[in-house]
N, C-alpha and C positions, 0 to 999 in steps of 0.2 A: 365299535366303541368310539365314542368324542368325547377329546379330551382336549384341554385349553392347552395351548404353552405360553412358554415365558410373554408373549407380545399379547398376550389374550384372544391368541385368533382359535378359533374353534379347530382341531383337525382332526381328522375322522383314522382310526386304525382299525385294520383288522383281527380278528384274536390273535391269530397265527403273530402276526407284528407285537401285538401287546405280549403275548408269552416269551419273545425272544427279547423284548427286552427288559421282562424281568429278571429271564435266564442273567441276562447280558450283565446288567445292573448288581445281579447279587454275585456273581463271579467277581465283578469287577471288586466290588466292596469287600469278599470276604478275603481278596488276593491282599490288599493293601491296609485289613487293619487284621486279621488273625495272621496271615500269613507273612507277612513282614515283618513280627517278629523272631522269627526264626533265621539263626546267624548265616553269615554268607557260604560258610561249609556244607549245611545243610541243605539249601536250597535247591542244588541240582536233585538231588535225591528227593527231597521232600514235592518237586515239580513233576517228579515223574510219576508218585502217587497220586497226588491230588490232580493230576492230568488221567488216570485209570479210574480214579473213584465218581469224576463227574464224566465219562464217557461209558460208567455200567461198566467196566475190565475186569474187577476184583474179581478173583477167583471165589474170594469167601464171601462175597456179597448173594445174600437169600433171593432177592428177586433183582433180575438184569434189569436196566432202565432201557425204555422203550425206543433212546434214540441218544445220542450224541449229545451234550449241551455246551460245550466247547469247540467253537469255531475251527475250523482247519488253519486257520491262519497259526495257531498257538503249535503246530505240529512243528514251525521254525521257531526256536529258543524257547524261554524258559518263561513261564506266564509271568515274572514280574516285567518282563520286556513291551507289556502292551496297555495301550492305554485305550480306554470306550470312550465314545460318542454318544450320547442315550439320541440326541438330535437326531444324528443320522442313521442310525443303531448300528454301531461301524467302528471296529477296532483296529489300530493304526501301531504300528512299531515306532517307540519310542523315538528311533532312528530316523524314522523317518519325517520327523517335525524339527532336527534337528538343521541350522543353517550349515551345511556342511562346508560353506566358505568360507566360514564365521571358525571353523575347527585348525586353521592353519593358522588364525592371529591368537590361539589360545595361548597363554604364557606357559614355558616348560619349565619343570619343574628342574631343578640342579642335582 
């Protein structure tokens, strides 16, 4: 498949790439506008469903999904912890974009 990006350069993916990053894309999306409203009490709980429901777990689920659609990466914390890349198709912990030198001049709170 060819597809333009942002700079207009043509580049070429394969399906296997175009499906993962729509996988990627719609996780990414449905974590941070359905799922974020859901209070901070709930979220550990509600992370561990919606982590079963998109890897085929559910026991009452009619037909098992074919394969995983959730990155191993999400197996450490809780999916609001991760942010996508659609560029790279590549999900990064939050923490990990943080300046963590920049975390010791943070002002404390009294």
């Amino acid at each position: 498949m060819t597809v333009f990006d942002n700079d207009n350069f043509i580049t070429t993916l394969d399906k296997k790439q175009v499906h993962a990053t729509i996988e990627s894309c719609f996780i990414f999306s449905a974590v941070w506008s359905l799922c974020i409203s859901i209070n901070t009490e709930f979220r550990r709980p509600f992370d561990m469903q919606f982590k079963k429901i998109c890897n085929g777990e559910l026991d009452t689920m009619k037909q098992k999904l074919e394969k995983k659609i959730l990155p191993s990466t999400f197996d450490r914390g809780l999916i609001y912890d991760y942010i996508y890349f659609p560029e790279k198709n590549e999900w990064k912990h939050w923490m990990d974009l943080v300046n963590k030198d920049m975390l010791d001049q943070f002002p404390k709170g009294t």
